[in-house]
DSSP file (Angstrom, degrees, kcal/mol; ACC not computed):
  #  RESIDUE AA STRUCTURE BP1 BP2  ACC     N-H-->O    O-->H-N    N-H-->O    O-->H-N    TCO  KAPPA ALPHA  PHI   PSI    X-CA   Y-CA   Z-CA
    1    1 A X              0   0    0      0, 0.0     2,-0.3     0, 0.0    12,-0.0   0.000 360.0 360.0 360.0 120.7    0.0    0.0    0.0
    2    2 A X        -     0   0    0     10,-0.0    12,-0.9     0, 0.0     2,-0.5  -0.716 360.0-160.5-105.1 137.9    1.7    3.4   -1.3
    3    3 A X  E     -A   13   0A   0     -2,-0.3     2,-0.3    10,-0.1    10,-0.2  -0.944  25.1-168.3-114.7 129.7    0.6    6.6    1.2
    4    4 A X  E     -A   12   0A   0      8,-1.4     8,-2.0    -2,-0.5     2,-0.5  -0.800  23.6-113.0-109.2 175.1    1.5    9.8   -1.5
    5    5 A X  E     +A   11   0A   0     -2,-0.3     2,-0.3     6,-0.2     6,-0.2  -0.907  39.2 177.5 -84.3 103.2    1.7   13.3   -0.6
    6    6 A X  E >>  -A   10   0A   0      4,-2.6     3,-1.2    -2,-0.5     4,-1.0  -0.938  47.8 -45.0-123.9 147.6   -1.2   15.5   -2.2
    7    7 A X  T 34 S+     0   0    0      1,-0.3     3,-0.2    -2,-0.3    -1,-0.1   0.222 118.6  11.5  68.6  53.9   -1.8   19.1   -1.7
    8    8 A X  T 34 S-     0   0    0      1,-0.1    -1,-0.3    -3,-0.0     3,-0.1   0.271 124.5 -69.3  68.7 -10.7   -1.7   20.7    2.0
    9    9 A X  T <4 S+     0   0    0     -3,-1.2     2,-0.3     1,-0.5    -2,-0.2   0.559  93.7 143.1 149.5  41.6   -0.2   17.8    3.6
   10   10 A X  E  <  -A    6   0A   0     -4,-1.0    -4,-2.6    -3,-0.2    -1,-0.5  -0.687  44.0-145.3 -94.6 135.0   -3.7   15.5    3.1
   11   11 A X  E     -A    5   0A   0     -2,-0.3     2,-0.4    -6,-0.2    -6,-0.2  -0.767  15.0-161.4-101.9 147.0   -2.1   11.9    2.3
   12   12 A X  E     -A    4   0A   0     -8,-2.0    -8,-1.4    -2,-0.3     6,-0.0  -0.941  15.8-112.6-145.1 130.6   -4.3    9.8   -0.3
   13   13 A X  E     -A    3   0A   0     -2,-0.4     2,-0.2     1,-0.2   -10,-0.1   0.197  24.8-113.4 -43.8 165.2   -4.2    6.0   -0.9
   14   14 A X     >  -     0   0    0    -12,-0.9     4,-5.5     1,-0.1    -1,-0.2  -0.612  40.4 -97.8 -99.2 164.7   -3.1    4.3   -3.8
   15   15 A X  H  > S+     0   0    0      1,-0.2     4,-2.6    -2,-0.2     3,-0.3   0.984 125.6  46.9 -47.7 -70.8   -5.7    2.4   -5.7
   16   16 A X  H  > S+     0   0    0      1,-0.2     4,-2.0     2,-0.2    -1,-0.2   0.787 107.7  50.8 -37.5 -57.2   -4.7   -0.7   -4.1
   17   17 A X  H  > S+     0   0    0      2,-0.2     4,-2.4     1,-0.2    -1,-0.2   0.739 103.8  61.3 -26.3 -58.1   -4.6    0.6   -0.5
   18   18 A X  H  X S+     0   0    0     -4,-5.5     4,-1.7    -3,-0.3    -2,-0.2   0.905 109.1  46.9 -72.2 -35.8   -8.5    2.2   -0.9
   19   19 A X  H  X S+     0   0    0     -4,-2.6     4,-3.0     2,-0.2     5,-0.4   0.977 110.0  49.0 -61.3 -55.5   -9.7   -1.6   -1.6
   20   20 A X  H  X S+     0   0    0     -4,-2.0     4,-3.7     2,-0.2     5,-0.4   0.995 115.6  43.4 -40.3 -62.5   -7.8   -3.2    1.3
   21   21 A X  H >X S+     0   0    0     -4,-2.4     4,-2.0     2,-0.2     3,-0.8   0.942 119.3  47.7 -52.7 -64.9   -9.2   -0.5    3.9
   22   22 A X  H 3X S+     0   0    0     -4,-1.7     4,-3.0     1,-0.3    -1,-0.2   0.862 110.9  42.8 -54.8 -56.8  -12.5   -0.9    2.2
   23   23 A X  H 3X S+     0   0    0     -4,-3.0     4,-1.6     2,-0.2    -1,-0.3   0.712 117.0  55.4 -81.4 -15.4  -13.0   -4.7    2.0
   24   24 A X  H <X S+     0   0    0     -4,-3.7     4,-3.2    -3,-0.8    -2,-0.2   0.889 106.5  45.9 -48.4 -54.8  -11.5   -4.7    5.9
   25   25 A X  H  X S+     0   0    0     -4,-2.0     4,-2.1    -5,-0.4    -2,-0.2   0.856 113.7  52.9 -75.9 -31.2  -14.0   -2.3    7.1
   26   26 A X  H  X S+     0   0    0     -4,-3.0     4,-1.6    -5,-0.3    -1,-0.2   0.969 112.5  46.5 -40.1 -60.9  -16.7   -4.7    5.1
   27   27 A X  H >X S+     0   0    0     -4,-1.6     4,-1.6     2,-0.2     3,-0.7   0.963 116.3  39.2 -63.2 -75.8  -15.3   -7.6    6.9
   28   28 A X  H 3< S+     0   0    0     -4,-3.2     3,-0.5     1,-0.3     4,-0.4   0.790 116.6  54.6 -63.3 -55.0  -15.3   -6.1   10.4
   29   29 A X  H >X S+     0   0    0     -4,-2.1     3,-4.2     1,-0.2     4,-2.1   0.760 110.8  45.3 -43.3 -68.8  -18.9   -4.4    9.4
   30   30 A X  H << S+     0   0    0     -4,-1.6     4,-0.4    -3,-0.7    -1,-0.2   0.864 109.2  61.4 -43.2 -63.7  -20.5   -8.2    8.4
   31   31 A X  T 3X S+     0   0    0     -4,-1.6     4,-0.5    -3,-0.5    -1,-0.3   0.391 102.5  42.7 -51.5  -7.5  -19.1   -9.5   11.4
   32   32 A X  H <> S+     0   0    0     -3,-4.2     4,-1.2    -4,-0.4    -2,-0.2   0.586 105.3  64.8-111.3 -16.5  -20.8   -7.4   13.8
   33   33 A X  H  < S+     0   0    0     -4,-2.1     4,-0.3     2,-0.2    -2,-0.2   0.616 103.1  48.1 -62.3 -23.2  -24.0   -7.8   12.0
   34   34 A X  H >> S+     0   0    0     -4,-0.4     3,-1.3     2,-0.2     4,-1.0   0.883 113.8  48.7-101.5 -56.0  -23.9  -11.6   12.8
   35   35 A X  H 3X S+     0   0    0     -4,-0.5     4,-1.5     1,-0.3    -2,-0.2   0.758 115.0  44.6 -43.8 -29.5  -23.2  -10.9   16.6
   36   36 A X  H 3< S+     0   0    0     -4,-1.2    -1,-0.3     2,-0.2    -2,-0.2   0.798 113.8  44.2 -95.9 -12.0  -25.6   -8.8   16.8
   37   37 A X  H <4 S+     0   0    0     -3,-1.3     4,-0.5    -4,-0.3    -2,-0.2   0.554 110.1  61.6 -87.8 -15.5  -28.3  -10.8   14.8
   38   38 A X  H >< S+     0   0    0     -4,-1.0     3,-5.4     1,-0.2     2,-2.3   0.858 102.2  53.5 -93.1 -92.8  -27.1  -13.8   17.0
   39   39 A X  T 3< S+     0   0    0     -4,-1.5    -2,-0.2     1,-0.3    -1,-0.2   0.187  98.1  58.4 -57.8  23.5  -28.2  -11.8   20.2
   40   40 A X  T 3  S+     0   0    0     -2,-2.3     2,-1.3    -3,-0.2    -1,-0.3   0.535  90.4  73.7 -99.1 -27.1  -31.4  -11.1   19.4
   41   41 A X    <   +     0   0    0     -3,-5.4     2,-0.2    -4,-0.5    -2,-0.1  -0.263  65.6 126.8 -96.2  61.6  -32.6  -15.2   18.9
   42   42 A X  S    S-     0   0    0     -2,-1.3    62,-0.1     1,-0.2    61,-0.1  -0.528  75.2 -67.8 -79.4 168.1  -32.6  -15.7   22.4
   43   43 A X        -     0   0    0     -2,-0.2     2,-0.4    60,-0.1    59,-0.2  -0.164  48.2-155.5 -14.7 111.5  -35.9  -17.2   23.8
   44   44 A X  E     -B  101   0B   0     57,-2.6    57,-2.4    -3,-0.1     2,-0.4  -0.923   6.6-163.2-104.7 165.5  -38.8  -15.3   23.7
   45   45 A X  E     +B  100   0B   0     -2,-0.4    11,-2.3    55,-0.3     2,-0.3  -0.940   8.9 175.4-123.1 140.2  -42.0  -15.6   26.0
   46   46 A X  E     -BC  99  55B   0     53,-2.3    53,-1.9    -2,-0.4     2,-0.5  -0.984  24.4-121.1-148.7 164.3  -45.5  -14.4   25.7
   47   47 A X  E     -BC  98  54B   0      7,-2.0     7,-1.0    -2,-0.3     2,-0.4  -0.825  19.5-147.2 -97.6 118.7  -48.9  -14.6   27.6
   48   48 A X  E     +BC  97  53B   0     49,-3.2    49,-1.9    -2,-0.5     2,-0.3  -0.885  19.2 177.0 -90.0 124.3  -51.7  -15.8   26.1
   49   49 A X  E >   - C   0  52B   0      3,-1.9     3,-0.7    -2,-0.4    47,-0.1  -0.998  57.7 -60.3-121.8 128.1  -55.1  -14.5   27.0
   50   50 A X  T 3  S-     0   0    0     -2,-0.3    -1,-0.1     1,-0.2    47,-0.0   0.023 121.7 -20.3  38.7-136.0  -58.1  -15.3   25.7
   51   51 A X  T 3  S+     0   0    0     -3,-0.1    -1,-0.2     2,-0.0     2,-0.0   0.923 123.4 102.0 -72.5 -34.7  -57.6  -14.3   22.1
   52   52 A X  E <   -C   49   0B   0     -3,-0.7    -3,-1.9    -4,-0.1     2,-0.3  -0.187  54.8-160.2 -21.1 109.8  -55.0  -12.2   23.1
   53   53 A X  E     -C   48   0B   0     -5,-0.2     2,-0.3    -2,-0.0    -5,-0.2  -0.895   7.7-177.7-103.3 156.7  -50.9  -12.4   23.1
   54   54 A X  E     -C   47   0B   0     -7,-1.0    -7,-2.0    -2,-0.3     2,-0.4  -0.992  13.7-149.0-141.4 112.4  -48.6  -10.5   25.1
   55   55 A X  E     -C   46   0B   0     -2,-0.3    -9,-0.3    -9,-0.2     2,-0.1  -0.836  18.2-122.4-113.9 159.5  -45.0  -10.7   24.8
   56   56 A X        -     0   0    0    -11,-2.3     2,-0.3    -2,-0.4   -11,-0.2  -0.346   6.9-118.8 -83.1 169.3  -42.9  -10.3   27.3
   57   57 A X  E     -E  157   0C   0    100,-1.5   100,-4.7    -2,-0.1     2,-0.2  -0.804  38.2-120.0-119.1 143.3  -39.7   -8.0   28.3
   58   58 A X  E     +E  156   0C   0     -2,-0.3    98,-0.2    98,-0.2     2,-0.2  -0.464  34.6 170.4 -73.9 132.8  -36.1  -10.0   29.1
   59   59 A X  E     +     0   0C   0     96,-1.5    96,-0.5     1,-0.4    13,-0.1  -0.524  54.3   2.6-127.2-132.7  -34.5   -9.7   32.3
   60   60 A X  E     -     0   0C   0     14,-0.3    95,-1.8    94,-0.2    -1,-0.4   0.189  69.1-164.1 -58.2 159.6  -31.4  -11.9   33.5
   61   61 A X  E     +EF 154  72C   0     11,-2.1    11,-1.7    93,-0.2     2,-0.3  -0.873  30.7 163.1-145.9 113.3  -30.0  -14.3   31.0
   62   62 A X  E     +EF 153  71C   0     91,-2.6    91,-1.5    -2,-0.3     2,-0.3  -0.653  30.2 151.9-106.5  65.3  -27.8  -17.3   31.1
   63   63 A X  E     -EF 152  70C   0      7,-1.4     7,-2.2    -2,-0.3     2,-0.3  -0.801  26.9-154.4-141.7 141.2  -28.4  -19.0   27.8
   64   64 A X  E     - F   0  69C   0     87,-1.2     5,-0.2    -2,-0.3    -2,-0.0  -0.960  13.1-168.8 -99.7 111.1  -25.7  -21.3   25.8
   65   65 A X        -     0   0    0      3,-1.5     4,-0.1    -2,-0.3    86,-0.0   0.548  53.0-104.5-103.3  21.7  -25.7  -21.9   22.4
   66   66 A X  S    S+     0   0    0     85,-0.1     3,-0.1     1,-0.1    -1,-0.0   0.000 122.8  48.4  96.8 -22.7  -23.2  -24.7   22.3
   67   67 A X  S    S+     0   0    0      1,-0.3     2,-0.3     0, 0.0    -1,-0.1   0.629 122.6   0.5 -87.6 -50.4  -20.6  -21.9   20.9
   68   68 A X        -     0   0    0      2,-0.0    -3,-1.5     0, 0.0     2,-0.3  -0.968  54.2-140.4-150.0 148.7  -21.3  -19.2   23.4
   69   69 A X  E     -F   64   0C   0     -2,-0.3     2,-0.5    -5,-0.2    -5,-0.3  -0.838  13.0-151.6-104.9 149.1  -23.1  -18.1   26.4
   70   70 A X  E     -F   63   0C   0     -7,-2.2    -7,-1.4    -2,-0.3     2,-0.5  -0.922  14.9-164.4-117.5 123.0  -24.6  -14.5   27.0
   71   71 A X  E     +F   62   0C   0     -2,-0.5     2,-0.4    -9,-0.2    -9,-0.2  -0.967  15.6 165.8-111.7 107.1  -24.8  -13.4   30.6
   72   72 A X  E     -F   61   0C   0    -11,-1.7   -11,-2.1    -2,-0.5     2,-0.7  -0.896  12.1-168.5-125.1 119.4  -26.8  -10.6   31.7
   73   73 A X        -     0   0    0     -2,-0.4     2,-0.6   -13,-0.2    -2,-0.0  -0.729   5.4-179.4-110.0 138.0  -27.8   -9.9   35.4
   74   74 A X        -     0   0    0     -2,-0.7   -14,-0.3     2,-0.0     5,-0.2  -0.849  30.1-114.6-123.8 118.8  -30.0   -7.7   36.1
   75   75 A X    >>  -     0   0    0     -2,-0.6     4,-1.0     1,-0.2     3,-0.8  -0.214  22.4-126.5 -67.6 121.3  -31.1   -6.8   39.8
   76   76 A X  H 3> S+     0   0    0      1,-0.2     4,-0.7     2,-0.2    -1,-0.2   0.288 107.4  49.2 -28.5 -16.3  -34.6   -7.7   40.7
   77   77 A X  H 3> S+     0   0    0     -2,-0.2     4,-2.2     2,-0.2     5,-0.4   0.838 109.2  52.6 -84.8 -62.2  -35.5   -4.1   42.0
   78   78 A X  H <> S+     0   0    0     -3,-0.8     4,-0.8     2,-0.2    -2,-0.2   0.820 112.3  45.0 -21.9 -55.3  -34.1   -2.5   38.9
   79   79 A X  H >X S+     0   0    0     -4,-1.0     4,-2.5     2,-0.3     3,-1.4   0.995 113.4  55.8 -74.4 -66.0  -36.5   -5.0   36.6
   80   80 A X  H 3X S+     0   0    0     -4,-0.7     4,-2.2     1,-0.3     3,-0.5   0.776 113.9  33.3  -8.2 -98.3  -39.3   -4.2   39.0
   81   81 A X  H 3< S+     0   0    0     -4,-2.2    -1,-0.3     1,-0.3    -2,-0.3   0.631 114.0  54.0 -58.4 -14.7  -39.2   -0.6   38.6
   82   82 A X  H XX S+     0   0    0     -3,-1.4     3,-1.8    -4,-0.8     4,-0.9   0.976 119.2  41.8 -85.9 -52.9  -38.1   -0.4   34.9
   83   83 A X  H 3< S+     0   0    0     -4,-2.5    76,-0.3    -3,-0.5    -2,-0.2   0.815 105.9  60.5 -54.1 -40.6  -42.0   -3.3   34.3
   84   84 A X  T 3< S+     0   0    0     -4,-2.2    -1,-0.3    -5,-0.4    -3,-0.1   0.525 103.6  51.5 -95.9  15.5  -44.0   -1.4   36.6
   85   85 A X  T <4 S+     0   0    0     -3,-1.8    -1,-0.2    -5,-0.3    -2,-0.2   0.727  97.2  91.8 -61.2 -59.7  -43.2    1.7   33.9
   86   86 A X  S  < S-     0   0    0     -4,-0.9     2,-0.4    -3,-0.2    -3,-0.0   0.410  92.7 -84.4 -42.5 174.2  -44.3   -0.4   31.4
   87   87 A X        -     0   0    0      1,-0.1    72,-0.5    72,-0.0     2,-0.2  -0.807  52.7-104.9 -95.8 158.1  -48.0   -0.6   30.1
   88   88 A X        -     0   0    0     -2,-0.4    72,-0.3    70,-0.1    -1,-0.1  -0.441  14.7-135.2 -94.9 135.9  -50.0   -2.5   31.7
   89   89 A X        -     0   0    0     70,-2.4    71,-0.1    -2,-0.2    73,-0.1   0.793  25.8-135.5 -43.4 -94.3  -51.6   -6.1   31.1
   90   90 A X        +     0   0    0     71,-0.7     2,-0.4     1,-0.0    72,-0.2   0.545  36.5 167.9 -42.0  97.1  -55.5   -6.4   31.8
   91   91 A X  B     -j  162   0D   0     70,-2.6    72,-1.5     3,-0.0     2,-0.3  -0.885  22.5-169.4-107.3 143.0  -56.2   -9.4   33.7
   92   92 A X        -     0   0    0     -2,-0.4    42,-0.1    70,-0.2    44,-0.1  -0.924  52.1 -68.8-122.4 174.8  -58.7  -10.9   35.4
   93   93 A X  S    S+     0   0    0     -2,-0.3     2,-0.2    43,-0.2    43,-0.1  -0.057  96.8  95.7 -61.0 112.5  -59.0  -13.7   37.6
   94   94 A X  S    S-     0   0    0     41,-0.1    40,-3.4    -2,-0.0     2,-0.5  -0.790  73.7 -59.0-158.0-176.9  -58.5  -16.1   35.0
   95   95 A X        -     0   0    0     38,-0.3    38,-0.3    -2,-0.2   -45,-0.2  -0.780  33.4-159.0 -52.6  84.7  -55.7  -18.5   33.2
   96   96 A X        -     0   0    0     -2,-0.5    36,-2.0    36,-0.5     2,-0.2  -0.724   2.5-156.3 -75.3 149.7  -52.7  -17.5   31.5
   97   97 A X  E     -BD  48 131B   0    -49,-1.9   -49,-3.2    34,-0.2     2,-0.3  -0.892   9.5-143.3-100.2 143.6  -50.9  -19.5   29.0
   98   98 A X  E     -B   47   0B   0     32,-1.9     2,-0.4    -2,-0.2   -51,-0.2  -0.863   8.1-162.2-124.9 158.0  -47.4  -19.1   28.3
   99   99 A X  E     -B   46   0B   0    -53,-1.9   -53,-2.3    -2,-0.3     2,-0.4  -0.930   4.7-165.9-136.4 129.8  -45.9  -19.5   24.8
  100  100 A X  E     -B   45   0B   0     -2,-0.4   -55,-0.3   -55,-0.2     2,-0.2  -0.996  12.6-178.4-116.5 133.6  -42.3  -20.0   24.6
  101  101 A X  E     +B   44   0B   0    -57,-2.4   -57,-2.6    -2,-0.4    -2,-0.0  -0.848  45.9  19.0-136.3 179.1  -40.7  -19.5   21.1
  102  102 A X        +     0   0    0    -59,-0.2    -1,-0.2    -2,-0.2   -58,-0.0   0.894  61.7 158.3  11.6  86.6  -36.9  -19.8   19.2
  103  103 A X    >   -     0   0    0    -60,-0.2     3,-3.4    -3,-0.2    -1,-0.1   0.138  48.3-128.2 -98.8   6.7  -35.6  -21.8   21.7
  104  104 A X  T 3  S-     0   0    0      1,-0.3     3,-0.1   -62,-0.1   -61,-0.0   0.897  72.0 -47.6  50.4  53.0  -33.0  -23.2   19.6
  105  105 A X  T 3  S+     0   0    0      1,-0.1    -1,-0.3    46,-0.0    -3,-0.0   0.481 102.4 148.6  77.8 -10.5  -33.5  -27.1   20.2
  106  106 A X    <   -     0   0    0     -3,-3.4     2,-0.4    43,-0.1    -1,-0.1  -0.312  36.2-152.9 -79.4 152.5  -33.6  -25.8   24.0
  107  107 A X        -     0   0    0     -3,-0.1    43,-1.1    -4,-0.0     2,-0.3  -0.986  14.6-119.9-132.8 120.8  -35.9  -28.2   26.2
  108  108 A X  E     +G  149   0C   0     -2,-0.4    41,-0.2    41,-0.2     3,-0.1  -0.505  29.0 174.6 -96.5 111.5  -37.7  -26.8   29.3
  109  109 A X  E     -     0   0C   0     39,-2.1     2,-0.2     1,-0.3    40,-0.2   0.702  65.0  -8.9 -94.2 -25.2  -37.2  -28.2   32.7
  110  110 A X  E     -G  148   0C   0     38,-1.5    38,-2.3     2,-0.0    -1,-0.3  -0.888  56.7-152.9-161.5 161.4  -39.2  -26.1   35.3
  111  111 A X  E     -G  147   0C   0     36,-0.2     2,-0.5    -2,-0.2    36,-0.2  -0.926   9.2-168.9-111.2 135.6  -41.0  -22.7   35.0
  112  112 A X  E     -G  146   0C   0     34,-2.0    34,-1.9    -2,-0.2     2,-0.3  -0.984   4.4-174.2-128.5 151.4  -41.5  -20.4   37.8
  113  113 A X  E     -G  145   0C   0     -2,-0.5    12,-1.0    12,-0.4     2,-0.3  -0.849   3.3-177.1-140.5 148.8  -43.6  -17.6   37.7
  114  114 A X  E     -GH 144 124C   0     30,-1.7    30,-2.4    -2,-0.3     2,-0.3  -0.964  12.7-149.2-152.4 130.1  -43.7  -15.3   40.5
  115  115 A X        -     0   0    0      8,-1.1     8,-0.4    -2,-0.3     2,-0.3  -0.763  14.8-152.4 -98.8 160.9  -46.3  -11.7   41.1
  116  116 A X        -     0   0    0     26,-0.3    26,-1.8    -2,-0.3     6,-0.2  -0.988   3.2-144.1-123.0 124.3  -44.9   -8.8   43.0
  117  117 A X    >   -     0   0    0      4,-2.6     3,-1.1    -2,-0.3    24,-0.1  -0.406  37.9-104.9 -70.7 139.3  -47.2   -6.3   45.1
  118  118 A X  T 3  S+     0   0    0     22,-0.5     2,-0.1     1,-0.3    -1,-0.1   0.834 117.8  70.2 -38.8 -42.1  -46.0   -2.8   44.9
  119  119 A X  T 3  S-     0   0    0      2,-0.1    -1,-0.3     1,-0.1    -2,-0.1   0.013 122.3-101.6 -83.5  32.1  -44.6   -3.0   48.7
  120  120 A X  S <  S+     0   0    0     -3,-1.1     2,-0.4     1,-0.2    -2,-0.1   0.365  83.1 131.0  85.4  -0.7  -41.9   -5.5   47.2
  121  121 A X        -     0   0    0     -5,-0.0    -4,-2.6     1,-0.0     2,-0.5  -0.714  36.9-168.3-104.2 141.0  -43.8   -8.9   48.6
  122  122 A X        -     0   0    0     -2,-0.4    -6,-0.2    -6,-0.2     2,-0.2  -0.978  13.9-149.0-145.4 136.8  -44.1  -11.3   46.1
  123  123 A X        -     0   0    0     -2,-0.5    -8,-1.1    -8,-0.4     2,-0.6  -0.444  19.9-126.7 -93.5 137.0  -46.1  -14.5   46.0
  124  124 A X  B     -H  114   0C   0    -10,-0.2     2,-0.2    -2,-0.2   -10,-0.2  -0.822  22.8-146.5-101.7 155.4  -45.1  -17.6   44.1
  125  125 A X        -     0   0    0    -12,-1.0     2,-0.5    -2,-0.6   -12,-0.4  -0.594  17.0-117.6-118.8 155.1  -47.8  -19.0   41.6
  126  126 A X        -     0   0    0     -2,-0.2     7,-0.3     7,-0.1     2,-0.3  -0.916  36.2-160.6-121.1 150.4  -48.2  -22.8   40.8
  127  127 A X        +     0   0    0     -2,-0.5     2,-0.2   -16,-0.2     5,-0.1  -0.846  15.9 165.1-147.2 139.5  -47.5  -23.7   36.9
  128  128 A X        +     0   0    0      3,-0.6    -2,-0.0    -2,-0.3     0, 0.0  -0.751  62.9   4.4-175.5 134.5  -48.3  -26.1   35.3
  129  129 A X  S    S-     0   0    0     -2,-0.2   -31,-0.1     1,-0.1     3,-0.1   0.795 126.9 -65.8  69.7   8.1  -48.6  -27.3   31.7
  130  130 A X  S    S+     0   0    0      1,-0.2   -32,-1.9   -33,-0.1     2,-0.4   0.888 117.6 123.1  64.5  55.4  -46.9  -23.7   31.2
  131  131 A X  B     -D   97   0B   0    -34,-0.2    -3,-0.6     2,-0.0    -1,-0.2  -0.959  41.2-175.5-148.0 115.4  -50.4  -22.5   32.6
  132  132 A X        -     0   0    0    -36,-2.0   -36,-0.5    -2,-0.4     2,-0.4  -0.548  22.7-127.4-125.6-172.8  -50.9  -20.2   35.8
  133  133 A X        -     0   0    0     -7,-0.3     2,-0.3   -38,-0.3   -38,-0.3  -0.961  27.5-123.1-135.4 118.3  -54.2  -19.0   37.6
  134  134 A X        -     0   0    0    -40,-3.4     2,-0.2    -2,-0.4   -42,-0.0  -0.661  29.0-123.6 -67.1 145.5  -54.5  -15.1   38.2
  135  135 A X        -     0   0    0     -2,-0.3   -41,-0.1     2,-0.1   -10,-0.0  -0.608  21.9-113.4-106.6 153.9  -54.9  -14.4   42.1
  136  136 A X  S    S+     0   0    0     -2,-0.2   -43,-0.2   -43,-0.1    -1,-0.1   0.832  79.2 111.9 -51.1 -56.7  -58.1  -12.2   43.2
  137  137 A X        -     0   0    0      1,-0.1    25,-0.3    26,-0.1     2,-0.2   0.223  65.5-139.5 -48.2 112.2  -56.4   -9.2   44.4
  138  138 A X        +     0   0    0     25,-0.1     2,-0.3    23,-0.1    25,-0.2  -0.535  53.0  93.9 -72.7 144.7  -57.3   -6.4   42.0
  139  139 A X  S    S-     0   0    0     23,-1.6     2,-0.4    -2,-0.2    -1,-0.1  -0.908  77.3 -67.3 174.8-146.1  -54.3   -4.2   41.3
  140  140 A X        +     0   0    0     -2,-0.3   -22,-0.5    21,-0.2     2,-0.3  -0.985  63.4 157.1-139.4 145.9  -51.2   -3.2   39.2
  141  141 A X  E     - I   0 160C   0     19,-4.1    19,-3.9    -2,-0.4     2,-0.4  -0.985  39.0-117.7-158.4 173.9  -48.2   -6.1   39.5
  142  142 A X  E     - I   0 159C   0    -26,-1.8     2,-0.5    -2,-0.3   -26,-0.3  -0.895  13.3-161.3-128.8 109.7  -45.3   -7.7   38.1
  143  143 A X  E     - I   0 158C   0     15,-1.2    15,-1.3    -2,-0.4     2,-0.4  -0.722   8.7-164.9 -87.9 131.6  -45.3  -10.9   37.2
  144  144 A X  E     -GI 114 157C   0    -30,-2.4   -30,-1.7    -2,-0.5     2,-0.4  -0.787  10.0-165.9 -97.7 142.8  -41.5  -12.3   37.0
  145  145 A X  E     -GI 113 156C   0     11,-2.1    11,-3.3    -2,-0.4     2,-0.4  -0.987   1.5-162.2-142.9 139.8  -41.0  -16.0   34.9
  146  146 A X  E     -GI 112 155C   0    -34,-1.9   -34,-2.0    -2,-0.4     2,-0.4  -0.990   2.7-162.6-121.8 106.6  -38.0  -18.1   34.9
  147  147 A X  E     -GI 111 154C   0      7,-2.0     7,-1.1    -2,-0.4     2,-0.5  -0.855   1.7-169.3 -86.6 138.6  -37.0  -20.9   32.6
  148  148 A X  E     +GI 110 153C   0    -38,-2.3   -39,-2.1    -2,-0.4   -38,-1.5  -0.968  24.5 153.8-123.3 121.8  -34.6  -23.3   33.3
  149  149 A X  E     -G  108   0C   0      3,-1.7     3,-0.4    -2,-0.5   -41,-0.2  -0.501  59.1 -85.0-115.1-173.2  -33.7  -25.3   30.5
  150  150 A X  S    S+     0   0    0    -43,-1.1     3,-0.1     1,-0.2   -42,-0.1   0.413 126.8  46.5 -86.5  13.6  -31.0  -27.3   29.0
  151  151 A X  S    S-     0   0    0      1,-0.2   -87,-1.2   -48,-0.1     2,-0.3   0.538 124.3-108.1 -73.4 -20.8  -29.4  -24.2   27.4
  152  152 A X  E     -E   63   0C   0     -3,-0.4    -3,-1.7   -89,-0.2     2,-0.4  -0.885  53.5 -21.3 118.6-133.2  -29.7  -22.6   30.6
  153  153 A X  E     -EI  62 148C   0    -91,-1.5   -91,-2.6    -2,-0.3     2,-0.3  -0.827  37.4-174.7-115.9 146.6  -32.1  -19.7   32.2
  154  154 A X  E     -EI  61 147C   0     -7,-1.1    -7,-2.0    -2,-0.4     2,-0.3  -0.929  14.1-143.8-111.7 150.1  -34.1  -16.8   31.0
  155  155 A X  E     + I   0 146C   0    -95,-1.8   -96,-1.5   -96,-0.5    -9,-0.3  -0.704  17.3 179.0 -63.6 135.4  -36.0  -14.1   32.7
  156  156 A X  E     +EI  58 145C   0    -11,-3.3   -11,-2.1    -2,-0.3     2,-0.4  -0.955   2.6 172.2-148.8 139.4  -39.3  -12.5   31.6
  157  157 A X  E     +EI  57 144C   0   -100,-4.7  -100,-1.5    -2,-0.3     2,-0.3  -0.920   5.1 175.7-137.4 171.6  -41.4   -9.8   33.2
  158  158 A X  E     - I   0 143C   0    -15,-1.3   -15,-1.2    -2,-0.4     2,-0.3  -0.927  37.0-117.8-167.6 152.2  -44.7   -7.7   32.1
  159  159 A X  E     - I   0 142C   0    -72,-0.5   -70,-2.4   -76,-0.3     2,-0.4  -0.686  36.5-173.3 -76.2 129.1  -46.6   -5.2   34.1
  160  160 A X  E     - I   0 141C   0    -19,-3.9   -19,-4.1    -2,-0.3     2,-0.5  -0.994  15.7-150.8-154.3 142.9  -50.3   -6.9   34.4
  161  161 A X        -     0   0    0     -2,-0.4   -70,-2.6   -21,-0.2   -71,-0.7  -0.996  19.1-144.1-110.7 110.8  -53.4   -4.6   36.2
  162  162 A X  B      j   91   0D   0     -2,-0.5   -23,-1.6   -25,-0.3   -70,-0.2  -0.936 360.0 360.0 -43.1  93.1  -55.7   -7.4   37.7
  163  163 A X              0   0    0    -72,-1.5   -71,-0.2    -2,-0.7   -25,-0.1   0.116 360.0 360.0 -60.3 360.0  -59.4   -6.0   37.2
């Protein structure tokens, strides 16, 4: 690669030079485009109501794809207050169903599903068939879910108004 001298002391590639630099900055470019396209097909989760779907917002993540794992922890107060921001669900005492999707081959060993009350106390819910029971208490909550799978765990949380 020839650097010449042009003109006010501005350097300009040689022909050759402007193709290397170019098809580099391609390469690195391509390559962050797959990393980044790679962290977006994590797990997702959503709530089925009635006719309804709901998807949910990620919190912590331990997940393997047999090449790499992405670790994010995110502290349970934090997630709280950023969900109970959010818009709101409308439930009533009813069923949810939960829909898990691109799970990459991943196979599901336990869910746990958990509400939180505004004053930070939070009740655990019994799952089953990936199928919970809304509690009576009318309000605004956050329900937190946990997979554990054989790729490892995801977080999901949603803001939900019981009516």
């Amino acid at each position: 690669m020839k650097v010449q001298p042009a003109k006010c002391g501005v350097y300009v590639l040689s022909g050759l030079g402007a193709v290397m630099v170019f098809f580099l900055l391609l390469l690195k470019n391509s390559a962050f485009f797959l990393e980044e396209e790679y962290d977006q097909n994590k797990p997702e989760a959503a709530l089925a109501v009635n006719e309804h779907t709901y998807h949910l917002h990620k919190g912590s993540i331990n997940w393997s794809n047999g090449r790499s794992t992405t670790k994010k922890e995110i502290n349970v107060y934090d997630l709280y207050t950023y969900i109970s921001q959010q818009k709101s669900i409308p439930l009533k005492q009813q069923s949810v169903k939960l829909h898990f999707s691109n799970l990459d081959g991943a196979y599901i060993r336990g869910v746990n599903v958990h509400i939180w009350k505004n004053n930070g106390e939070k009740t655990k819910l019994f799952v089953k068939n990936n199928e919970f029971k809304i509690p009576k208490n009318q309000g605004f909550y956050v329900v937190d879910i946990v997979i554990n799978s054989t790729r490892g765990t995801m977080q999901y949380a949603a803001n939900v108004q019981i009516q």
